[in-house]
MDAnalysis code that builds the backbone (N, CA, C; Angstrom):
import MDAnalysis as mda
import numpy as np

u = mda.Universe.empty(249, n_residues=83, atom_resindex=np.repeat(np.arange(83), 3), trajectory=True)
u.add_TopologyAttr("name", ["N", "CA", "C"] * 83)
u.add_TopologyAttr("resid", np.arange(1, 84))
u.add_TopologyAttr("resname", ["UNK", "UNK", "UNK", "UNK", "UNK", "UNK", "UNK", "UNK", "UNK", "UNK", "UNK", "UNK", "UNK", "UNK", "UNK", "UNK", "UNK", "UNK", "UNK", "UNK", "UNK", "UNK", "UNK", "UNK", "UNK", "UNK", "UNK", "UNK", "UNK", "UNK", "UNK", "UNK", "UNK", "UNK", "UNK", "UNK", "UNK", "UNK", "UNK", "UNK", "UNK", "UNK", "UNK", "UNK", "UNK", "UNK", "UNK", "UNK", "UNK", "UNK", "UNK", "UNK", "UNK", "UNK", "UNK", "UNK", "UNK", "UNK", "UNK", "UNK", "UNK", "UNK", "UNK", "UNK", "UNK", "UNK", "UNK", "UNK", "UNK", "UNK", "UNK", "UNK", "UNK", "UNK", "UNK", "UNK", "UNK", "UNK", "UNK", "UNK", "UNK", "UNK", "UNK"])
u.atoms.positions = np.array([
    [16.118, 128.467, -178.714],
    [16.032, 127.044, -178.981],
    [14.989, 126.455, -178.053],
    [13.920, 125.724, -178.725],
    [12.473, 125.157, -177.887],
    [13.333, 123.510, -177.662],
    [13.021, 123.018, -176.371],
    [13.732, 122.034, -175.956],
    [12.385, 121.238, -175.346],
    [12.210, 119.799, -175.111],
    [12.035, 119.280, -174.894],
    [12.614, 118.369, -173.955],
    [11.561, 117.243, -173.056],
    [11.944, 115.981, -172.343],
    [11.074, 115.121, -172.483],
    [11.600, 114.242, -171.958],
    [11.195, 112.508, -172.130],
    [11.040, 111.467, -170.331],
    [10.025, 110.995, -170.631],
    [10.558, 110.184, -169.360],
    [9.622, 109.406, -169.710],
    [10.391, 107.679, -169.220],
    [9.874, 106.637, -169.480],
    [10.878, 105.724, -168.512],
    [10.070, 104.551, -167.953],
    [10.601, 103.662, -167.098],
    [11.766, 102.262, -167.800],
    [12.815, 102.107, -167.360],
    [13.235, 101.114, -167.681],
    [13.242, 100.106, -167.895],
    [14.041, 99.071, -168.134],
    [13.816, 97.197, -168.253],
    [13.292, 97.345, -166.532],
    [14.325, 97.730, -165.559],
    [14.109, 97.037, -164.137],
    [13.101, 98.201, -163.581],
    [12.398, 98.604, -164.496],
    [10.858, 99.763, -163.591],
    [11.563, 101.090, -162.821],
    [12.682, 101.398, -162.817],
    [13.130, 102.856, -163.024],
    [12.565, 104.328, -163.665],
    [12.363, 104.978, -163.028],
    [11.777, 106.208, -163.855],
    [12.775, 106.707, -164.567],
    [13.530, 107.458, -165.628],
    [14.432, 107.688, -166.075],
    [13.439, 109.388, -166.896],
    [14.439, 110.563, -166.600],
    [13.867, 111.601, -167.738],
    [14.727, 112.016, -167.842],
    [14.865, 112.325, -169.463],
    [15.832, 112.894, -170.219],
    [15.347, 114.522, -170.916],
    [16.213, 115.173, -170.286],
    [15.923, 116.758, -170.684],
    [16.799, 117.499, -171.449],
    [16.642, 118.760, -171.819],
    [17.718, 119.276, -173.344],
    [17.153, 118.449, -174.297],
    [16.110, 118.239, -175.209],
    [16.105, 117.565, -176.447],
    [15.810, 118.379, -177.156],
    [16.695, 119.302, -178.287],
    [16.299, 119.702, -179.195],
    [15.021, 119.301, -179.972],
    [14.289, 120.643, -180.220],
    [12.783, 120.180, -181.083],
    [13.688, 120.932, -182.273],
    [13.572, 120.445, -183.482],
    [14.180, 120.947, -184.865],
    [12.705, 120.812, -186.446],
    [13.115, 121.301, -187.040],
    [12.032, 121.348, -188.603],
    [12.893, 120.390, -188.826],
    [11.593, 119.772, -189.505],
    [12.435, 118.343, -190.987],
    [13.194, 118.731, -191.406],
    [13.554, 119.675, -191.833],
    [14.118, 120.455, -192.787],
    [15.909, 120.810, -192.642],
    [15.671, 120.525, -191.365],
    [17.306, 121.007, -190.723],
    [17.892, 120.526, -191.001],
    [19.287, 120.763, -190.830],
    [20.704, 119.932, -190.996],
    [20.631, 118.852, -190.210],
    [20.150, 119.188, -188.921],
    [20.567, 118.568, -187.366],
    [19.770, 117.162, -187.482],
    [18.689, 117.546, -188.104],
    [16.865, 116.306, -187.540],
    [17.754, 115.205, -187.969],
    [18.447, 114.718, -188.916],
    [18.372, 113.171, -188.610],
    [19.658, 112.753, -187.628],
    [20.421, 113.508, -187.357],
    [21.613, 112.969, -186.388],
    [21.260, 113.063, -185.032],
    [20.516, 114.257, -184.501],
    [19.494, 114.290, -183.188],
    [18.904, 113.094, -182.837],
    [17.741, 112.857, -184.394],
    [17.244, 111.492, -184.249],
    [18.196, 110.285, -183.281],
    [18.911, 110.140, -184.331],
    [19.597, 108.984, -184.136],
    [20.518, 109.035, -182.838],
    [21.296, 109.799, -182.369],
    [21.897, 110.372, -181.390],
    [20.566, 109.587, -179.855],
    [19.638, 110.378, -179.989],
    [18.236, 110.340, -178.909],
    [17.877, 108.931, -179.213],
    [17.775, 108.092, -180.417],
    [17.581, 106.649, -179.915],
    [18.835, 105.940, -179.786],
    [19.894, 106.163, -179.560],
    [21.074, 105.162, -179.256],
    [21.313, 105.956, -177.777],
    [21.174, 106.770, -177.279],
    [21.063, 107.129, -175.913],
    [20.104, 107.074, -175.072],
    [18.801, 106.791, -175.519],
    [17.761, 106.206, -174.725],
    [17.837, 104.656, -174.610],
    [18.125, 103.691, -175.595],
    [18.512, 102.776, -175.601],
    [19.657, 101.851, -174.477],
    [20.285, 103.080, -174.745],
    [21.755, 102.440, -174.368],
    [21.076, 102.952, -171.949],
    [20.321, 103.870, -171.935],
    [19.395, 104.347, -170.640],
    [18.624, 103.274, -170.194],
    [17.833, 102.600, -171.235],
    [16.762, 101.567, -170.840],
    [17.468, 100.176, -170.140],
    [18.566, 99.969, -171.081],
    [19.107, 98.596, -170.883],
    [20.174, 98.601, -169.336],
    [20.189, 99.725, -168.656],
    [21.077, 99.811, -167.523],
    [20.265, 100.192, -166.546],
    [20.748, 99.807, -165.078],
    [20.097, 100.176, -164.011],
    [20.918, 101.386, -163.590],
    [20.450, 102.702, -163.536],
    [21.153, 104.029, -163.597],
    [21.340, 104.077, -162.124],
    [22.159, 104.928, -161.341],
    [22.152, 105.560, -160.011],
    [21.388, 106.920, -160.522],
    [21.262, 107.251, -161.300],
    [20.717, 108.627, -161.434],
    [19.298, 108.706, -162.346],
    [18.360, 109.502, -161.679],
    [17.303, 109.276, -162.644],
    [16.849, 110.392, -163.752],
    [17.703, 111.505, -163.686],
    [17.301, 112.269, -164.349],
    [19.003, 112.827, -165.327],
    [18.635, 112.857, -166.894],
    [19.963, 112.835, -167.811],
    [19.839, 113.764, -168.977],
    [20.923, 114.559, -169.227],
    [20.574, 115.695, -169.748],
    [20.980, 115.063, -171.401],
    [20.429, 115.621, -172.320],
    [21.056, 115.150, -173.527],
    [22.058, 116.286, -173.951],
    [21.588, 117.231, -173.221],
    [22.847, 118.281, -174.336],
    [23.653, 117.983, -173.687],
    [24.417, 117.549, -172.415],
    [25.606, 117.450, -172.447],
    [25.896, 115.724, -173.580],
    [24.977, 115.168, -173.244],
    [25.306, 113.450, -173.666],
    [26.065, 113.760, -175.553],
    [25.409, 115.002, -175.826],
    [25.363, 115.929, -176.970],
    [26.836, 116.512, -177.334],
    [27.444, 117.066, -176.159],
    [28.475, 117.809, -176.278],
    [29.231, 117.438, -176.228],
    [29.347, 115.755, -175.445],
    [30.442, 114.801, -175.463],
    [30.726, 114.052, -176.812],
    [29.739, 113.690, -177.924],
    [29.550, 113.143, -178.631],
    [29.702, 113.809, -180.328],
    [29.105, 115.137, -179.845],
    [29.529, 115.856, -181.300],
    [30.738, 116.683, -181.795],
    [31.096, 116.928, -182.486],
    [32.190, 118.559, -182.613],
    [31.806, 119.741, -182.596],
    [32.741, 120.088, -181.671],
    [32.253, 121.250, -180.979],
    [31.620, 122.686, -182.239],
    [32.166, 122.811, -183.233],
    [31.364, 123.250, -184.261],
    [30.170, 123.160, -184.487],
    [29.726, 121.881, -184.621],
    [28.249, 121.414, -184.617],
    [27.214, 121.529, -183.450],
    [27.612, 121.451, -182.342],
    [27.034, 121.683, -181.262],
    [26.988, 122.965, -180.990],
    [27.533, 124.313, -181.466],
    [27.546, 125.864, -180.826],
    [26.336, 125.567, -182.385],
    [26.639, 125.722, -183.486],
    [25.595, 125.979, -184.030],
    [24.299, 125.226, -183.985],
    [24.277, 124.173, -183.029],
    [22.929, 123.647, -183.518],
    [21.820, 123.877, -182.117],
    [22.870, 124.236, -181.187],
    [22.149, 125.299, -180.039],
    [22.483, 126.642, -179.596],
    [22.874, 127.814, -180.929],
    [22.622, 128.597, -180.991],
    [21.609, 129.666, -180.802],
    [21.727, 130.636, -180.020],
    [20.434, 130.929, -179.024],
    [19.773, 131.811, -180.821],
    [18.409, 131.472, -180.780],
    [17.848, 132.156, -181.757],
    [16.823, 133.434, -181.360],
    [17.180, 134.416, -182.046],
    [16.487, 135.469, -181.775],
    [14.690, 135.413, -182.350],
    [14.035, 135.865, -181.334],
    [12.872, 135.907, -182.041],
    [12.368, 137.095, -182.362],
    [11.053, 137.450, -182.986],
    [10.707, 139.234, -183.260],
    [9.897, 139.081, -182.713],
    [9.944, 140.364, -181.830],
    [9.023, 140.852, -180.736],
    [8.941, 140.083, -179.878],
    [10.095, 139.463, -178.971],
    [10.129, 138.434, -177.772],
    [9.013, 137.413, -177.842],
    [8.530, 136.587, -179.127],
    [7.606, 135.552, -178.903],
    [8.590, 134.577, -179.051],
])
């Protein structure tokens, strides 16, 4: 699973980065609930003054989904020939 992060400053000039972001194909089951999931949790990041500046999404992920959905949608994927 290819993962991604984010970092961008808050309302009050906070650095804030968010790491674990699933990268997915259009095509997936996952792409539009990820979507939406990653802007109501960046959102809900911007509008608060954090004690912490750095926030993982897969857990924000694991709290939020069923646990079904979450083993398969970061299921370690095999590649051919270790690329």
């Amino acid at each position: 699973m290819l993962c991604k992060s984010l970092e961008f400053k808050n309302a009050v000039g906070q650095k804030i980065k968010v790491m674990d972001i699933p990268v997915l194909a259009k095509n997936n089951r996952y792409f539009f609930l990820v979507q939406v999931r990653l802007q109501c949790f960046i959102s809900l990041l911007y509008d608060q003054t954090q004690e912490k500046n750095c926030h993982s999404f897969r857990e924000h992920l694991k709290r939020k989904m069923s646990w079904p959905d979450f083993k398969d949608l970061y299921r370690i994927q095999d590649f051919k020939n270790n690329a």
